[in-house]
C-alpha positions in Angstrom: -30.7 -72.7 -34.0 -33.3 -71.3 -31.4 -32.9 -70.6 -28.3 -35.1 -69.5 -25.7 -34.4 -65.4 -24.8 -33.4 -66.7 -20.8 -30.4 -69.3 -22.5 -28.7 -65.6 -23.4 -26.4 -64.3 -20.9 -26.5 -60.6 -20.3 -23.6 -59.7 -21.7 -22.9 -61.2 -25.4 -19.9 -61.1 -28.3 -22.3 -62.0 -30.9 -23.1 -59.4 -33.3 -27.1 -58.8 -32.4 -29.8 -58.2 -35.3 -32.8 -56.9 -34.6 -35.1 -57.8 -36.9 -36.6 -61.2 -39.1 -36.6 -59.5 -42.7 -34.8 -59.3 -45.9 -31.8 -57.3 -44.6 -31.7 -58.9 -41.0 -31.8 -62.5 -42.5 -29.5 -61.8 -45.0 -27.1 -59.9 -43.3 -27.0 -62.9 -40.8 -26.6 -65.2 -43.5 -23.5 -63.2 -44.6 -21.4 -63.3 -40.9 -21.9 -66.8 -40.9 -19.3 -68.4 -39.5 -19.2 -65.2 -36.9 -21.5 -65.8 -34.0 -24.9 -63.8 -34.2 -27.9 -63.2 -32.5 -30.6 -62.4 -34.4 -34.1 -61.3 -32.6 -37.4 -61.3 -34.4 -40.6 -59.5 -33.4 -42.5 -62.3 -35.1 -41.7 -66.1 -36.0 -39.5 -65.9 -39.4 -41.3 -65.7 -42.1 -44.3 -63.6 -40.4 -44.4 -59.9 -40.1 -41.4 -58.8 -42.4 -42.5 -56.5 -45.3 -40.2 -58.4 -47.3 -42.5 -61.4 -47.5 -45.1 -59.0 -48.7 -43.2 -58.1 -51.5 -45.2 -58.5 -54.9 -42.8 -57.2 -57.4 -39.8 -58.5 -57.1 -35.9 -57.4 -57.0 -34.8 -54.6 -59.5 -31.3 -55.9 -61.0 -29.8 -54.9 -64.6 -29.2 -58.8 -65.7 -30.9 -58.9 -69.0 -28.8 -58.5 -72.2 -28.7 -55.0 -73.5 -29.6 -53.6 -69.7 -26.7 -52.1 -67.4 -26.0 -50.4 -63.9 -25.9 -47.5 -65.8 -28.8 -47.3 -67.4 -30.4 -48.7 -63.9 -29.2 -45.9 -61.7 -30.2 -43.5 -64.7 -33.7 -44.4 -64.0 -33.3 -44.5 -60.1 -32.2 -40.7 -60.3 -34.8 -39.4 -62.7 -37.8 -40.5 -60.3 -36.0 -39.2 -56.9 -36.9 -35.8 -57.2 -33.5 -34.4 -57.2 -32.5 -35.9 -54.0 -30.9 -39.3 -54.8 -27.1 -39.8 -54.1 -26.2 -40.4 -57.8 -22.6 -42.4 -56.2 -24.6 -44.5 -54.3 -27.6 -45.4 -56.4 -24.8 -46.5 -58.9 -22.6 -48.5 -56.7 -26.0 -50.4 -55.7 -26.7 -51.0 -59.3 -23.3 -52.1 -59.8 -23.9 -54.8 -56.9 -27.0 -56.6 -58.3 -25.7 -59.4 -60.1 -23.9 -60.5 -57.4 -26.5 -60.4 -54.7 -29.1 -61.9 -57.1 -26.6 -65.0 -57.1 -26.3 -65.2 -53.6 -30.0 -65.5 -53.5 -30.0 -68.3 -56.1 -27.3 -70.4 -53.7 -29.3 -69.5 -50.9 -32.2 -71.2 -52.5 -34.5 -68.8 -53.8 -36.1 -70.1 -56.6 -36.4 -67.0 -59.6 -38.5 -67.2 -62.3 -36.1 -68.9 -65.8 -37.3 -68.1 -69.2 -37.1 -71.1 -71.4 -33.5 -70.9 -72.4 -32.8 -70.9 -68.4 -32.0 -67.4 -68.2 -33.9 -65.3 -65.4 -37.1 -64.1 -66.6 -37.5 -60.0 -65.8 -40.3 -58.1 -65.9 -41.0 -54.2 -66.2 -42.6 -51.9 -63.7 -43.1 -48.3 -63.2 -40.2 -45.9 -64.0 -38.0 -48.2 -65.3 -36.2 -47.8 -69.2 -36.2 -51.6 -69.4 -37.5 -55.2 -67.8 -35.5 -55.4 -65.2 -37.3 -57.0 -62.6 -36.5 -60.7 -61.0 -39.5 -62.0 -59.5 -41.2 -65.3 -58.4 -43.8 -66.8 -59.6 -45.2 -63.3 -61.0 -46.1 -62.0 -57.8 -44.7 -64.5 -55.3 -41.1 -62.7 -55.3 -40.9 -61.7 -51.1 -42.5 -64.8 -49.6 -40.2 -67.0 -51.7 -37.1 -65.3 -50.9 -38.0 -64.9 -46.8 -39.3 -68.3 -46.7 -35.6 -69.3 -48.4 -33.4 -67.4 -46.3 -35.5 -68.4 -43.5 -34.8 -72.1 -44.2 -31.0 -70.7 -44.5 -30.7 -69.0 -41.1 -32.6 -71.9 -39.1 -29.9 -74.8 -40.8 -26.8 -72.2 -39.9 -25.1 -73.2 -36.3 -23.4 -70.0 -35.9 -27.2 -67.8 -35.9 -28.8 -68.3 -33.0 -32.7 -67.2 -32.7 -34.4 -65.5 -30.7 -38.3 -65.4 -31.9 -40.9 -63.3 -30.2 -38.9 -60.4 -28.5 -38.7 -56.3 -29.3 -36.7 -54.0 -29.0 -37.5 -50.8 -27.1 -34.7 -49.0 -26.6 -31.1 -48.8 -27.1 -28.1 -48.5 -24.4 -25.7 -46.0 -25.2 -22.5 -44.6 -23.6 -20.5 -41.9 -24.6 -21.7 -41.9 -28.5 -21.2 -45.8 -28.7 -24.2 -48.2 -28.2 -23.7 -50.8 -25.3 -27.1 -53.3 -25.4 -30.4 -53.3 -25.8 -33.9 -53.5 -23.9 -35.8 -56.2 -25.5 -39.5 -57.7 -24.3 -41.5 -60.2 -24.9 -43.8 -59.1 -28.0 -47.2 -59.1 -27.1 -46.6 -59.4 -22.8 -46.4 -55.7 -21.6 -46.4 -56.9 -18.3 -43.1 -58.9 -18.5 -40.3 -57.2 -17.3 -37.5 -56.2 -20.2 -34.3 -58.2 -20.6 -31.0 -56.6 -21.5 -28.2 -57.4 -23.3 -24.7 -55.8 -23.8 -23.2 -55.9 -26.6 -20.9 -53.4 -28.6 -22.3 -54.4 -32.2 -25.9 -54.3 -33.2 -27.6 -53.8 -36.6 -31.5 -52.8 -36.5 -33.4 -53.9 -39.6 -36.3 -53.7 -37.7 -38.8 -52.5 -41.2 -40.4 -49.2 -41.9 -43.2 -47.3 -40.4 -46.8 -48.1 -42.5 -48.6 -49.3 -39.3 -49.0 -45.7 -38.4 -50.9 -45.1 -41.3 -54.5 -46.3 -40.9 -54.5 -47.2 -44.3 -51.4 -49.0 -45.1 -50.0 -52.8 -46.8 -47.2 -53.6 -44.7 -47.7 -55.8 -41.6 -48.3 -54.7 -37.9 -45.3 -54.8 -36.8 -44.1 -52.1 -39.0 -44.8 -49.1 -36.4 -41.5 -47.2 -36.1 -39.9 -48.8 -33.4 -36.7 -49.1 -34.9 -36.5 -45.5 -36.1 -37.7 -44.5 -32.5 -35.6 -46.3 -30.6 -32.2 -45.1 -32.6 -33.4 -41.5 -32.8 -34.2 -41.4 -28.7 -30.3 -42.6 -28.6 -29.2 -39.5 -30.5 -29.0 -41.2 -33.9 -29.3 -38.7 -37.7 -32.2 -39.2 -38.9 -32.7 -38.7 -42.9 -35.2 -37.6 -44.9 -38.2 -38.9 -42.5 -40.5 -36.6 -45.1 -40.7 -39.2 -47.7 -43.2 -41.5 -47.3 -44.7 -43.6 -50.7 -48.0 -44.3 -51.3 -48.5 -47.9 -53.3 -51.1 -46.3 -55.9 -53.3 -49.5 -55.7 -54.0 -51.1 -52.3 -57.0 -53.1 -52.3 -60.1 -51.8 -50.4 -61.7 -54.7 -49.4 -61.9 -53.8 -45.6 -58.6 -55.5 -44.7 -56.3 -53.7 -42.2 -53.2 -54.4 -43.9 -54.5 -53.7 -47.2 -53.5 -56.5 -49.6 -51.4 -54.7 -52.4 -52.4 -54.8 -56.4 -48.6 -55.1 -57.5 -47.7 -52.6 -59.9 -46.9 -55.8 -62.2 -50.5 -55.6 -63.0 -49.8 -52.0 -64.7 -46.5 -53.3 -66.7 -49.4 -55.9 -68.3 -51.8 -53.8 -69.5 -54.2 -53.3 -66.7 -55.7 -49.8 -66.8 -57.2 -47.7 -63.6 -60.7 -46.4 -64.4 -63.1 -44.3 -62.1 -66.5 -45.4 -61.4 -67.9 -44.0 -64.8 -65.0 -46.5 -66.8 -62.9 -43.8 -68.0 -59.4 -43.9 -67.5 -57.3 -40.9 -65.8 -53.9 -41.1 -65.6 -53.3 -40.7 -69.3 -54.1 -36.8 -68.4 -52.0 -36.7 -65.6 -48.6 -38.0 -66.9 -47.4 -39.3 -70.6 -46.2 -42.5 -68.7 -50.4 -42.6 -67.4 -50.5 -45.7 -65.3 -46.3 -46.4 -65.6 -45.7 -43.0 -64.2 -44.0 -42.4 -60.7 -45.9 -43.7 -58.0 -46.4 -40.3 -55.9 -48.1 -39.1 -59.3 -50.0 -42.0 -59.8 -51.1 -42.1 -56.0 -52.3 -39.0 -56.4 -54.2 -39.1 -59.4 -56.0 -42.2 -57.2 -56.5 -40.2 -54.4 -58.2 -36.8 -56.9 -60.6 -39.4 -58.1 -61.6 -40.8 -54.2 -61.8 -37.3 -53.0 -64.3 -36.4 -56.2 -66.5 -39.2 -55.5 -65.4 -40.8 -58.7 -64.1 -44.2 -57.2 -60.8 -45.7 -58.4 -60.2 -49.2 -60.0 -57.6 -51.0 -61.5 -59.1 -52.6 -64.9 -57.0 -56.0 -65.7 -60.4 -57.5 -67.5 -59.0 -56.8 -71.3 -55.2 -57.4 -70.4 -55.1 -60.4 -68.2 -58.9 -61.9 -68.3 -59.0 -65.4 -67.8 -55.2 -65.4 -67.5 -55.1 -63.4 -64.3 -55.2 -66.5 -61.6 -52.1 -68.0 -63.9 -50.1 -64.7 -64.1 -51.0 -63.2 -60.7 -51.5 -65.2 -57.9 -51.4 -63.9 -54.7 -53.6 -60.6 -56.2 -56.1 -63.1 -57.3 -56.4 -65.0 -54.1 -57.2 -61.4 -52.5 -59.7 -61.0 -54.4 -61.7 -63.5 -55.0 -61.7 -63.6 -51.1 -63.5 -60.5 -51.0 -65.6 -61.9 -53.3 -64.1 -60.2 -56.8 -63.6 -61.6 -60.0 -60.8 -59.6 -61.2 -61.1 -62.1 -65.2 -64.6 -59.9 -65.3 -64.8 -57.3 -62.6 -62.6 -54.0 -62.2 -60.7 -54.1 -58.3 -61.4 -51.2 -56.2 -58.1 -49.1 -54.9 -56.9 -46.7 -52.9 -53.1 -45.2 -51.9 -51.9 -46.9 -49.1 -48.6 -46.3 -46.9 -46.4 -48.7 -48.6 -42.5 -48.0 -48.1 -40.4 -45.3 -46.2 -37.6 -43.7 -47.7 -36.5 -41.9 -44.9 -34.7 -44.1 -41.6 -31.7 -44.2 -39.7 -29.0 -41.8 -41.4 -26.2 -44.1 -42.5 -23.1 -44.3 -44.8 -22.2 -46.0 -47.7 -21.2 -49.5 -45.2 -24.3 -49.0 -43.1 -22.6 -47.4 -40.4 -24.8 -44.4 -38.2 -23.7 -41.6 -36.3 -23.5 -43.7 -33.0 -20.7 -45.9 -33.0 -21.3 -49.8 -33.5 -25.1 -49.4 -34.8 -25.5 -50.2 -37.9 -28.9 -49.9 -39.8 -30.2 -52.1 -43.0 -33.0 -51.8 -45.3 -36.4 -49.7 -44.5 -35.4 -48.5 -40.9 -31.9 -46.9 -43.2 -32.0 -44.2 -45.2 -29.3 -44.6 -47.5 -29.4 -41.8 -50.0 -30.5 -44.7 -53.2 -34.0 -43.8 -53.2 -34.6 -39.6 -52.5 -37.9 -38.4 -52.3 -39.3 -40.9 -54.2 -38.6 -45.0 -54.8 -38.2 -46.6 -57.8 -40.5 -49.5 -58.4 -38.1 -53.2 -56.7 -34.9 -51.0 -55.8 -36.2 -51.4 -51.8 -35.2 -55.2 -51.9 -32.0 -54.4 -53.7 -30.9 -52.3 -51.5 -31.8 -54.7 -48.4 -29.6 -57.1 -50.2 -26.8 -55.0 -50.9 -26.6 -53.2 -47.7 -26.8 -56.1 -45.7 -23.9 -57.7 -47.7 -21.8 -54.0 -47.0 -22.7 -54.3 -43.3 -21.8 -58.4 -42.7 -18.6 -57.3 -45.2 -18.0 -54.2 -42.2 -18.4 -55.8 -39.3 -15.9 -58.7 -40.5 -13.5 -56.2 -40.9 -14.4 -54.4 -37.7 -12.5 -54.5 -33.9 -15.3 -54.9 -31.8 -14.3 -54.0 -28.0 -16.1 -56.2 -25.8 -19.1 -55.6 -24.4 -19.8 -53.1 -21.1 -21.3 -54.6 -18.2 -25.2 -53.6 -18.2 -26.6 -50.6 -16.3 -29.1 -51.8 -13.6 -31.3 -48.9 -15.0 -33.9 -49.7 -17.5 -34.0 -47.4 -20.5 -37.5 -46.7 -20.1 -39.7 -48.8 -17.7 -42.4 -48.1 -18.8 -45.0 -51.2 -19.5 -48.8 -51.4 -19.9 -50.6 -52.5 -23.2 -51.5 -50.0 -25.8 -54.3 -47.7 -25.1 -56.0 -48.6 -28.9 -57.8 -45.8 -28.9 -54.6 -43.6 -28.9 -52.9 -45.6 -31.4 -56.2 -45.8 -33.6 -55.9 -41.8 -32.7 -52.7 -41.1 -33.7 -53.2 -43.6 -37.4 -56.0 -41.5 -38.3 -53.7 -38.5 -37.7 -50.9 -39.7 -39.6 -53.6 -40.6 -42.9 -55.4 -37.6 -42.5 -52.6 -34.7 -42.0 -49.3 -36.2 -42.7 -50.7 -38.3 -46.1 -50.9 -38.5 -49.5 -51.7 -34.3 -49.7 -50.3 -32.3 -46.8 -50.5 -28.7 -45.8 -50.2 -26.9 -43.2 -52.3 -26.1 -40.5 -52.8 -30.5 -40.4 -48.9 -30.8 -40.4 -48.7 -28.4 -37.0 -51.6 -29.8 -35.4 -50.3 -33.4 -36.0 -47.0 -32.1 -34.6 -48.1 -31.0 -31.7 -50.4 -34.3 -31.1 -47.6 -36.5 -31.7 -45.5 -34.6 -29.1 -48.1 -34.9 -26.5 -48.5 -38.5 -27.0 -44.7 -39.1 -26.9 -44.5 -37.2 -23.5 -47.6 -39.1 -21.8 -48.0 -42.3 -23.1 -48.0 -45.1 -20.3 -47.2 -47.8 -22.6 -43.6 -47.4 -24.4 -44.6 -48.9 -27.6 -47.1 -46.0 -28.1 -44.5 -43.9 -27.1 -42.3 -45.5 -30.1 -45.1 -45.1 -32.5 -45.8 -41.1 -31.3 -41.9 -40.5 -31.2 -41.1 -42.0 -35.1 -44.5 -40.5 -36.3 -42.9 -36.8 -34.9 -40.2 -37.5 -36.9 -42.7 -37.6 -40.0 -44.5 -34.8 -39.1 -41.8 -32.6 -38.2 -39.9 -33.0 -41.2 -42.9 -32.9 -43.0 -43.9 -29.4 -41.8 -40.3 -28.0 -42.1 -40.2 -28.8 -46.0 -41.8 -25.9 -47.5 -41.7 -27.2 -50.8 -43.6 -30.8 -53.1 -41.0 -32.9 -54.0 -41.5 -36.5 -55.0 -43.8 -38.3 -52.2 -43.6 -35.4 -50.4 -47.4 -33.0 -51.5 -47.8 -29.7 -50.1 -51.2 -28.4 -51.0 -50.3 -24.9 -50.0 -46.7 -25.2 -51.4 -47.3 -27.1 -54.8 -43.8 -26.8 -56.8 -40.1 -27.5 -56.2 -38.3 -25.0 -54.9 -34.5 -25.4 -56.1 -33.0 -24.2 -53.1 -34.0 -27.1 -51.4 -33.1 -29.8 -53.4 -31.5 -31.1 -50.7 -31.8 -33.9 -48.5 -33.0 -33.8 -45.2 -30.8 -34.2 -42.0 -32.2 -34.2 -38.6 -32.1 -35.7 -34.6 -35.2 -36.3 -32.6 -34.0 -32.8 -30.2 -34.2 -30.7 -33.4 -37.9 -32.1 -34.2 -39.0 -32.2 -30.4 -37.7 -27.8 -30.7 -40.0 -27.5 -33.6 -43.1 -29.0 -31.7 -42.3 -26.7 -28.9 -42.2 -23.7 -30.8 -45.5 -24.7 -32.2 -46.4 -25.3 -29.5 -46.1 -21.9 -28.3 -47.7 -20.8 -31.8 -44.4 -19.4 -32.5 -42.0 -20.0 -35.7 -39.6 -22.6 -34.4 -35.7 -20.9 -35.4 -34.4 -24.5 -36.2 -36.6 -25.0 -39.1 -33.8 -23.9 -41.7 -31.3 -26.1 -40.2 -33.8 -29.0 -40.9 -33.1 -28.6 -44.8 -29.5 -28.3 -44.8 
């Protein structure tokens, strides 16, 4: 049910989710009958990355497929950093989750004999991929799990609101600023509670060029890392190979799909690319094929993804939601190539948490992009990000149930931050630039420090705190970004091109380690911390 944000009291037993996609909704879904709030930036359905999801959810359901074979695959493209335990013990949990989709409504794609239809995508040894209609996958399952959440009478809804900061005491969260989205005059609402799971999406909107929707800026990542929370691997940011550049801010994606049929990418002389760069060509990792996308924009070349002799006439039928785009922008992709670029698409860095989605600060819990979970290293294989919602969502809802949860603190009268005022657009336009330009698809770095030290100025005198949110979880970026001396996965270094073994570890950090390195920069000094970043 929904209910308005001033039918809350201020102090609430409810488990609280922060956030509208996959993992939030599903994670709901999962307590039921356990009373939850759940709190959405934007209406369900709207403003989830989930719901943008083309391809589909990776699962090992196909006869002659397995786990195994699944997390085998997951390791190989995550540049040495994936948590082999829990990339298998994900694997393991597919068939399961995919059924609790199917009683939850969400209507997969059957083959003829009934069985779910899987496709192949980048990376992957086998088809393995459950989608809807082709490339209909994440509407399909928001817009069911929506459905599912509004018909529950234990999940009540609270539509419109963010969160800005989180109320901690003594290493144990205590409640939550929340304000109306969009009304930075309104004065924030708090609630207490001892439980609260953020699956509040991943960062792209600090990327000027990006596919996910505008309210994936950080916030979630900010506000756990101002409360003291590990932060992992913030480095790793991937690049979906083929946005489309028809001047829309998000980009609409070109799902990889496309490549698993045949499409090519071409340059603006028709020749093809990729088959130089990697023996996979257009099915290799996406960091390499983001790349090879980005050498041909930077040479003047152009980029296109080629589906005219693949698909042809068959596109509209196969790929829906791609062809829509297009034709919108006035392309024929049957008989015209579809101009790319790389484009912010997923973050495999978040909120450090365990193998029950548990973080450092006691009763916070953190699901899907805003986690970083150890499944996807420096570099995610193609439909595992939906999985992992799933699964992790399930671990959290199974945690919780199992969990004494001490009843709630009464609230503090002082507000965490009070700061209000609309966004100065010119900063934020500022600071996306920044972030595509320095911290990108190719880094080095001279950008890296000077985007570190712009991001720390921002966070320190920005008048409006959702700028302050964006400059604090695009620090984290930078920071970690600078401190890894090394190209690993979606992490480039121009002036450090290879691996270096010693570090083929993940990253572990806190907001106080990356604010010491923008001081010492600051002070064009080598900050001491930087080891203890990559430990």
């Amino acid at each position: 049910m929904t209910n308005n944000i001033h039918n809350l009291t201020r102090s609430t037993d409810d488990v609280v989710i922060v956030g509208g996609g996959l993992a939030g909704l599903f994670c709901a879904l999962k307590l039921a009958p356990r009373p939850v709030t759940l709190i959405s930036a934007a209406p369900l359905g709207q403003g989830a990355s989930s719901a943008w999801a083309q391809g589909g959810i990776a699962a090992a359901v196909a006869e002659g497929d397995s786990p195994e074979a699944h997390a085998a695959d997951t390791i190989a493209v995550g540049g040495g950093l994936v948590d082999e335990a829990v990339a298998l013990s994900i694997a393991r949990e597919a068939a399961p989750r995919i059924h609790d989709l199917l009683a939850y409504g969400v209507p997969f794609d059957r083959d003829l004999e009934g069985r779910l239809a899987v496709g192949r995508e980048a990376a992957h040894s086998a088809r393995r991929i459950v989608h809807v209609r082709g490339d209909a996958a994440g509407a399909a399952i928001i817009a069911a799990l929506s459905e599912a959440v509004r018909r529950t009478p234990s999940i009540r809804l609270i539509e419109g609101f963010v969160a800005e900061g989180l109320l901690t005491e003594d290493g144990a969260v205590t409640g939550l600023q929340l304000r109306e989205a969009g009304n930075f005059a309104a004065r924030p609402t708090m609630i207490a509670s001892r439980t609260i799971v953020l699956a509040t999406g991943g960062i792209g909107h600090l990327y000027a060029v990006t596919t996910n929707p505008a309210e994936a800026h950080g916030s979630g990542l900010a506000i756990a890392a101002r409360a003291g929370a590990d932060i992992a691997d913030p480095e790793f940011v991937q690049f979906h190979p083929t946005a489309i550049m028809i001047g829309r801010d998000p980009a609409p994606l070109a799902t990889e799909a496309l490549r698993g049929e045949g499409a090519t990418l071409i340059n603006g002389q028709g020749e093809r690319f990729m088959a130089a760069l990697h023996p996979l060509a257009e099915l290799a990792p996406r960091d390499i094929v983001a790349r090879g996308v980005f050498a041909e924009i930077a040479g003047g070349r152009g980029a296109f993804l080629d589906a005219r002799e693949a698909l042809g006439e068959r596109f509209a039928d196969k790929f829906p939601t791609v062809h829509a785009s297009c034709i919108a922008a006035g392309i024929d992709p049957a008989t015209q190539a579809i101009p790319i670029a790389p484009a912010v698409h997923y973050h495999m860095g978040g909120i450090a948490v365990d193998a029950r989605g548990r973080s450092s600060i006691d009763g916070l819990w953190a699901g899907g992009e805003v986690s970083s979970t150890g499944a996807h290293g420096a570099n995610r294989l193609a439909s595992n990000s939906l999985l992992e919602a799933v699964v992790y969502a399930a671990r959290i809802a199974d945690d919780i149930t199992g969990h004494a949860i001490p009843s709630p603190a009464s609230l503090p009268e002082a507000l965490v931050t009070p700061r209000g005022g609309a966004p100065d657009e010119a900063r934020v336009k500022q600071l996306r630039t920044t972030m595509s330009t320095h911290v990108g698809v190719i880094r080095e770095r001279n950008g890296l420090a000077d985007a570190v030290r712009s991001f720390a100025a921002l966070e320190q005198t920005a008048t409006s705190i959702a700028v302050r949110n964006m400059a604090t979880a695009a620090l984290l970026v930078a920071a970690a970004a600078w401190s890894r001396r090394e190209s690993r996965g979606a992490h480039f270094r121009s002036d450090h091109p290879a691996e270096v073994p010693a570090l083929a570890q993940r990253t572990m950090t806190t907001l106080t380690a990356v604010r010491e390195i923008a001081d010492g920069l600051t002070e064009h000094s080598t900050p001491r911390i930087a080891q203890s970043m990559i430990a």
